[in-house]
N, C-alpha and C positions, 0 to 999 in steps of 0.2 A: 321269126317268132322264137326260133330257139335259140337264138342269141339273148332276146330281150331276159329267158327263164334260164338262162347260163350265168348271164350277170346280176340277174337279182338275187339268185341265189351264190353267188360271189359273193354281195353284197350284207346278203342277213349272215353268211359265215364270219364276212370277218366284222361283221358289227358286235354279236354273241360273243365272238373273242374276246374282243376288246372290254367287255362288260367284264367278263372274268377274270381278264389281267386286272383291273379297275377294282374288286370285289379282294380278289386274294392280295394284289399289292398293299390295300390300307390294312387286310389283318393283317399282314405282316407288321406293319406300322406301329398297330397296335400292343402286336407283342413286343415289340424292340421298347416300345414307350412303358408297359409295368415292369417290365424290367428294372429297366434305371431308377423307376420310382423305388422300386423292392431295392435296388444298391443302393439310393441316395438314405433310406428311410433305418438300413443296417447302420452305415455310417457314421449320420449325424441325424436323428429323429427332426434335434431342434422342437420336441416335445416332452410333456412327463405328463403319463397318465395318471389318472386321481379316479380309483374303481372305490365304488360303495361296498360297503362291510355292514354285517351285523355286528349289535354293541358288544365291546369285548368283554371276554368273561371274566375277565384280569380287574375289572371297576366293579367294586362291591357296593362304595357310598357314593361321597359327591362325585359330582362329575360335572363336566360339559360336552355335549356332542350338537355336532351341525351336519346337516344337508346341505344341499346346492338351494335348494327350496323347499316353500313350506309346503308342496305334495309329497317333495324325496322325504322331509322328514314327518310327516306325519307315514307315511308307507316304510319307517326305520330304514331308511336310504342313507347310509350315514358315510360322508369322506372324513370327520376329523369325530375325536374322543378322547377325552383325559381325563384325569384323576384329578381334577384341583388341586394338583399340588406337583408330582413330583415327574409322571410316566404323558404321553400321548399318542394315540395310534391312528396312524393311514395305512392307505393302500395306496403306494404308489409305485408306477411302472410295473405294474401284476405282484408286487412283494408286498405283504402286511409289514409294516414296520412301527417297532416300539421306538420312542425316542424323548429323550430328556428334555423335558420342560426346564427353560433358561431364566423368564422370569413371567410375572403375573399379574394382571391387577386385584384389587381388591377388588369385584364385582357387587358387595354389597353396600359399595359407599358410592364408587364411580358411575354413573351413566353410558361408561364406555367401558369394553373389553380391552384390552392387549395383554398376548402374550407371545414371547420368542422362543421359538423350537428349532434345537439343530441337530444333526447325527452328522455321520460324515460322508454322508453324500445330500444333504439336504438343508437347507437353512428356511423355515415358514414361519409367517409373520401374520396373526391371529389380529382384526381388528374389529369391533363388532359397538352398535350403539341399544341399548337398552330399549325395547318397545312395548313389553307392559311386564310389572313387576306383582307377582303373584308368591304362590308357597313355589316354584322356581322362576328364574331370568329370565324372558324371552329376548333374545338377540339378533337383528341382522347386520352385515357385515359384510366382509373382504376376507379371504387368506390366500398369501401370496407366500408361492412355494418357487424354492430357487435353488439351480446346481449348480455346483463348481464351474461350470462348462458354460455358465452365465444364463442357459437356459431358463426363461422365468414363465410362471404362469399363475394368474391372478380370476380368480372365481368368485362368486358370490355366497354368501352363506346364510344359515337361518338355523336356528335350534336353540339351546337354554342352556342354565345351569343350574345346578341346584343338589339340593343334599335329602 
């Protein structure tokens, strides 16, 4: 009898072990693996954030401003904003950035948007089709935003323009 209680409880100790080597080996695991993510993600993101902004205060008249969508923009969720003409601003990669408007369409003759924005870390390319025409534009669309580093990133869009 006290062998059979010698060895069973041999038995549940190195059972309990091994659970524990089993439990701390994968956190290990797990640490070693954010890691790499956190170095790989320093690196080379291989992303470019696009953060919402309220509208800038820099646009006193026309203008055009988009959302992702028509909740971001009816709640003033706005990634893209310009002057009609010469300035337009994002948020991208946590920095507000102004940047020159390249060229534009005529929105009040065309059914389609385009226009090209570039600074020198960014090149966006604004493409939008007319969806109902009122005292402003309503627009949906495409803007594809692009680094030097080839990184591209292409979203949907919705918002207006108008004067």
């Amino acid at each position: 009898m006290k062998y059979v209680i010698i060895f069973f409880s041999a038995f549940l100790l190195v059972a309990c072990k091994k659970d524990k080597e089993t439990i701390s080996g994968s956190a290990k695991k797990d640490s070693v693996t954010i890691v790499q993510d956190t170095v790989k993600a320093e690196t080379s993101s291989g992303k470019i954030l696009v953060d919402t902004f309220p509208f800038p205060k820099e646009i006193k008249e026309c203008s055009c401003y988009f959302a992702k969508n028509k909740t971001d923009f009816e709640n003033e969720k706005y990634i893209y904003a310009d002057d009609a003409g010469k300035t337009a601003y994002m948020k991208l990669d946590g920095k507000r950035v102004a940047m020159n408007l390249i060229s534009s369409s005529d929105m009040e003759v065309d059914e389609e948007l385009s226009k090209e924005i570039e600074s020198g870390d960014y090149k966006i390319s604004v493409q939008g089709k007319k969806i109902k025409s009122e005292e402003a534009l309503l627009f949906e669309g495409t803007i594809r935003i692009e680094k030097p580093d080839g990184t591209v990133v292409t979203l949907p869009i919705y918002g207006e323009c108008g004067c």
